[in-house]
C-alpha positions, 0 to 999 in steps of 0.5 A: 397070317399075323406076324408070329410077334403078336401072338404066342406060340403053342410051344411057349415054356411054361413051368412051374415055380418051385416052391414047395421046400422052402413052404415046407420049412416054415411054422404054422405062424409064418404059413399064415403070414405068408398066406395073408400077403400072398391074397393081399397081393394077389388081390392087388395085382388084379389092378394091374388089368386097369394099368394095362389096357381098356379091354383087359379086365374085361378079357379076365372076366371073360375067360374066368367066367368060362373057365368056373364052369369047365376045366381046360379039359372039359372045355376041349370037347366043347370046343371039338363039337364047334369045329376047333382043332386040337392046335386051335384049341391049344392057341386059345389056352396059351393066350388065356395063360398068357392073359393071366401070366401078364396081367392083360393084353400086353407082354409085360416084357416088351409092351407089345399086344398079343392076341389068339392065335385062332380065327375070331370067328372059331373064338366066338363060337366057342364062346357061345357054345361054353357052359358060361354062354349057357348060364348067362347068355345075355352077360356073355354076349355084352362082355364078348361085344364089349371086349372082342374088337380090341381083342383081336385089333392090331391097329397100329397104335394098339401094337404096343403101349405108350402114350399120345399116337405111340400106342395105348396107355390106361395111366392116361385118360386117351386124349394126354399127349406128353405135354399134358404128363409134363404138365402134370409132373410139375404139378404133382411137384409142387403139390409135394405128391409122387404120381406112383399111385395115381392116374391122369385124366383130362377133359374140356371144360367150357374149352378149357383143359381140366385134369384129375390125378387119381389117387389108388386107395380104398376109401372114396371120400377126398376129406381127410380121414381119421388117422391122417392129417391131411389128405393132398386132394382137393382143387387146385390152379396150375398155371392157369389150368384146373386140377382136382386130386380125388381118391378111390382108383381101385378102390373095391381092390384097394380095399381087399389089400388093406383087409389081408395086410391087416390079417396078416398084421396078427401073425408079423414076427416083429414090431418092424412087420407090425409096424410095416403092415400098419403103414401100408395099410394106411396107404392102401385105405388113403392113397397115402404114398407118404405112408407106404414110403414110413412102411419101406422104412419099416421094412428096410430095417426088419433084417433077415426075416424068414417070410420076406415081402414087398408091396405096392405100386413099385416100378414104373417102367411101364407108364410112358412117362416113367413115373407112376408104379403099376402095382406089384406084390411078393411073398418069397422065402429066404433061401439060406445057402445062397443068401450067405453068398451074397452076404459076403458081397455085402461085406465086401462093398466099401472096399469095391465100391471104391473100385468103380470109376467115379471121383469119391465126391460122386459116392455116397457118404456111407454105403448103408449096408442092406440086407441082400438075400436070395428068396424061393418065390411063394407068390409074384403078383403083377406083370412078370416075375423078375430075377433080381429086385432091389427097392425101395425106389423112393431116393431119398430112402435109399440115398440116406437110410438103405434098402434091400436086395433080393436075388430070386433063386427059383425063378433064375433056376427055370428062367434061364436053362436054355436048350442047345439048339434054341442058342441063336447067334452064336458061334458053336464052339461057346454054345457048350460053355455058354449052356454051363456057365449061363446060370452061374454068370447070371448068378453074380451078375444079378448080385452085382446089378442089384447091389453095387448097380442101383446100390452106388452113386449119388444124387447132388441135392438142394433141399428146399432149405437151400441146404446141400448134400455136397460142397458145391464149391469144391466138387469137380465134374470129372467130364469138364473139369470145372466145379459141379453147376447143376443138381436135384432141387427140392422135391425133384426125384430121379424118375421126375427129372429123367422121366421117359429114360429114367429107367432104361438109363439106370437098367444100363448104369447097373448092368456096366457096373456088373460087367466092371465089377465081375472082373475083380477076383475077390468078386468071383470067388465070393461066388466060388468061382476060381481059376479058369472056371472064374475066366469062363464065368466072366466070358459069359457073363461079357458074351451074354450081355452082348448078345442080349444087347443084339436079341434086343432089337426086338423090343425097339418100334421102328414105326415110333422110333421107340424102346419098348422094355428098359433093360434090353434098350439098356443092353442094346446101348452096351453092345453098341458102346462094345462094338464102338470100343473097336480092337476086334474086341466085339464083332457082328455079322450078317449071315445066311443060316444052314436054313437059307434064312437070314442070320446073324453072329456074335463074337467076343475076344475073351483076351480083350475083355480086361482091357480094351472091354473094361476101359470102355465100360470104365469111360461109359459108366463115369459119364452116366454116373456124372450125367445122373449125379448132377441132374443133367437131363440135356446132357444124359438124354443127348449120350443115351439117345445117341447110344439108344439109336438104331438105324441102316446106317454105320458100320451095322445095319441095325434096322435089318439085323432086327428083322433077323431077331425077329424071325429066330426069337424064342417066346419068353417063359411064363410061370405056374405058380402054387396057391395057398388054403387055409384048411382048420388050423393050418396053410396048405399048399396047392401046386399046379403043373407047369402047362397052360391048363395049370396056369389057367387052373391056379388063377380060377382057384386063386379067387373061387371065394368071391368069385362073382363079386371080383368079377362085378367089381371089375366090370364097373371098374372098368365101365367107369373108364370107358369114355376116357378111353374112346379117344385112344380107341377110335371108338366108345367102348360099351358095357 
């Protein structure tokens, strides 16, 4: 039997994305709007299959090609006649949903590969026996053989992502180890290019290493184009290695995005959305991230609008290096009641801000008001749908012109409703206020995170003028108490310095201001949080936290010694800062369960919390502020790395209590979400039920138009790649 970690269960939440009154308020012209973004970004995320694993596009086109021909339902009696039982044939909807849900073979939360939860042999029969197999038999053979061994393999480096022997990476041809994605970083430096919209390649040429960035763009030709003055590729010597910059990475996908942005561009409400689109368009054509950050600074401005979206290759948690986006899009709907909550926290900022527990030197100059706003999501496209967003993560824009929060109601409203006898790990007494205050904590947590987390803080730079953006000869490092000796040199970013912990590190620096920062009064009632309902929210927002930090373990990979997902190694880090804390403030215990089985306990002094909790997220927070401030990589990594271990040893034997969260996890819930069609004159909304059949069902009708050239595009996409990945895969993949 394969271990329950590397399959998802029949059981797993599945529920719809609700969407249907905010849809229902909009006019005729934002429907349209709304509708163009949603297929530019739809199209868009299907990039996400390259970005994830060698096989995956392959399984998409696999199960699209089944699911055309017959339903869920149809294909049930189908798979009864080869032999499936009703639970196996439940199995292989889940993993189809799950394919979908993630945008390929890899949780998008966690990085770890599940596979079907029913023999290979049934699978295949199955397969063979399907109206699909019949239409085509010689198509459907050649993409079961090409994509049916890394389906179901669950060799130890493709148990997760990650880069060189640690896992599986597609942002990196299967022969780079980390010295080659270090190598590349400083030539992408000092070439002035991000690597957010580009993978590396590398081959031997006459023994000789060569590498090629690609650049994610629709057109192929590496000239500059009309309408830009320079297009960065080309060939270039790098400390005495070879380098060439070539465009058209997705390119059949890159183009489908410029199409829609730019029907979209026809129904904007504003020139800053005319504009906006303009930029991304340009971006998407040329692989131009110049371009998309002049379209970010577009968007910042475009305050309050009623169709809210974002667009392009954003966050970079899943490249092992920490520094190329995996794509994503959003078209969400603003939801007024809650927004003006969370304007009011805006308001509130200069005076909190202040509250946090760096030196002033250590805050920006002027804290750039952003629009901070609570959306109903309409269209999430990419790995996983979030709560909270907060972008752009281009530094210099948020540094010294702003950026935007969102809080993302709908999906908090189904993600987090937990059930009373699935609360593990806690005590019974805190499981009924836990159960009542859970959504509301997370509520003002999130706010915080987004707002004055990854909103606050300064990066000390030196820009390639030799000018600073502080007095390096009267700022004071509050750890040493000498003057400030080290900071961001010209084009050096945050994610470029930091790199595998950029991530994880900034997820933890905004996750302790949340819990600093919902101490303070005003904070609570700005949410409509008073008296003992107030105290309560900030004991669970506390107790929440850590017993995250403990439901983390999950995500760490004893075998390499490696986080899997940014935030919960992020939360795992505040637990271990909590128990460290000591007074009895923090405790955790190995146990056995009413089942005979292990388990475990947490517990949380609540009348601690104010004290001995604040003092220590007061003392943490200062140094990753200070560590991040001054671009002290050796100094940053030292204190995470420490806090980020998890061994037998000390006080809690972290390896053991792992092997206990894995035993009681629960599957993380995966989300239907609606279409839309344009029917004469109008948009219309097409909503589906929240189960696997209507989650397959939305994605079969996401792309029915073009169906058979999608698919086509896909294949040859991923056929190009194939060799690059033989490496990394013990064996030549073949289309």
């Amino acid at each position: 039997m394969v271990d329950s970690q590397y399959y998802l269960p029949n059981d797993i939440g599945i529920a719809a994305l609700d969407c249907c009154e905010a849809f229902r308020l909009l006019s005729p012209r934002e429907r349209m709007y709304a509708h163009h973004l949603s297929r530019a970004a739809w199209y868009g995320g299907l990039a996400v299959l390259l970005q994830t694993s060698p096989e995956s596009a392959n399984i998409f086109v696999l199960l699209q090609r089944i699911f055309r021909k017959q339903t869920p339902a149809q294909l049930e009696q189908v798979a009864t006649a080869v032999g499936l039982s009703s639970e196996e044939y439940l199995a292989f909807l889940v993993y189809a949903a799950g394919l979908y849900a993630n945008m390929g073979n890899y949780k998008s939360f966690g990085d770890t590969k599940f596979i079907p939860n029913l023999p290979k042999d049934k699978l295949k029969a199955l397969v063979w026996a399907s109206q699909a197999f019949q239409d085509q038999p010689g198509e459907m053979e050649a993409l079961w053989n090409s994509c049916s061994c890394p389906l179901y393999s669950l060799e130890d480096r493709q148990k997760q992502l990650g880069l060189g022997d640690k896992g599986i990476t597609t942002y990196f041809s299967g022969n780079c180890g980390l010295e080659d994605a270090e190598l590349a970083q400083k030539f992408l430096d000092s070439q002035n290019l991000s690597a957010y919209n580009t993978r590396l390649f590398k081959r031997e040429n006459g023994g000789k290493a060569c590498y090629e960035v690609r650049l994610a763009s629709a057109v192929q030709k590496d000239c500059a184009m009309d309408g830009e003055s320079d297009s960065h590729c080309g060939n270039f010597n790098f400390e005495e290695k070879e380098f060439t910059v070539k465009r058209g990475d997705y390119a059949p996908l890159m183009e489908k995005v410029s199409y829609y942005v730019q029907q979209a561009q026809a129904h904007a409400a504003n020139d800053n959305q005319k504009k906006m689109l303009e930029e991304y368009r340009r971006s998407f054509t040329f692989g131009s991230i110049e371009a998309h950050k002049e379209g970010s600074r577009y968007w910042i401005k475009d305050k309050g609008p009623i169709v809210e979206s974002y667009i392009g290759f954003i966050e970079s948690y899943r490249d092992p290096f920490g520094s190329r986006g995996e794509f994503e899009g959003f078209v969400a709907v603003v939801n007024k009641a809650m927004s003006e909550r969370f304007a009011k926290l805006v308001s509130s900022a200069e005076i909190l801000l202040p509250e946090l527990p760096w030196p002033r030197d250590f805050e920006k100059d002027i804290f750039l008001k952003p629009d901070f706003t609570s959306l109903d999501v309409l269209t999430f496209a990419g790995s996983g749908i979030p709560a909270g967003i907060n972008i752009p993560n281009y530094d210099d824009i948020r540094q010294s012109e702003g950026f935007k929060n969102v809080s993302l109601g709908n999906v908090l409203a189904v993600a987090y409703a937990t059930q009373k006898d699935k609360l593990t790990f806690l005590e019974e007494e805190d499981k009924d206020v836990y159960i009542k205050w859970k959504g509301p904590s997370f509520e003002v947590q999130v706010g915080l995170h987004e707002l004055l987390g990854h909103g606050s803080g300064k990066l000390f730079v030196q820009d390639d003028k030799g000018k600073f953006n502080f007095d390096q000869s009267k700022v004071i490092n509050p750890e040493t108490g000498e003057q400030v000796s080290s900071w961001y040199r010209g084009s050096e970013t945050w994610d470029s310095k930091f790199s595998t912990i950029a991530s994880s590190y900034e997820e933890c620096r905004a996750e302790c201001v949340g819990l600093y920062l919902c101490l303070n009064q005003q904070v609570l009632s700005i949410f409509g949080h008073e008296g003992q309902d107030a105290e309560d929210v900030v004991y669970i927002n506390w107790l929440n936290m850590v017993r995250a930090g403990l439901l983390g373990l999950e995500f760490y990979t004893p075998e390499s010694k490696s986080w899997r997902q940014a935030h919960m190694q992020a939360r795992f880090v505040i637990l271990r800062v909590l128990l460290e804390a000591g007074e009895g403030l923090v405790g955790l215990e190995e146990m056995t369960g009413q089942d005979g089985r292990p388990d475990a306990r947490i517990t949380l002094d609540r009348s601690k919390i104010h004290t001995v909790g604040k003092n220590a997220i007061h003392r943490f927070l200062c140094k990753l502020q200070v560590f991040k401030s001054t671009a002290d990589v050796e100094g940053g990594r030292a204190l995470y790395d420490s806090y980020s271990a998890v061994s037998d040893g000390g006080s809690h034997n972290f390896l053991r209590l792992r092997e206990t969260v894995l035993l009681r996890k629960e599957a993380r819930k995966m989300f239907v979400q609606a279409n839309t069609r344009i029917n004469g004159d109008s948009v219309e909304l097409v909503e589906y039920e929240g189960s696997a059949a209507g989650l397959i069902r939305s994605f079969i009708e996401r792309f029915q138009e073009d169906a058979e050239q999608l698919e086509a595009d896909l294949l040859e996409l991923n056929k190009r790649d194939a060799p690059c990945w033989s490496l990394q895969l013990g064996h030549k993949a073949s289309y």
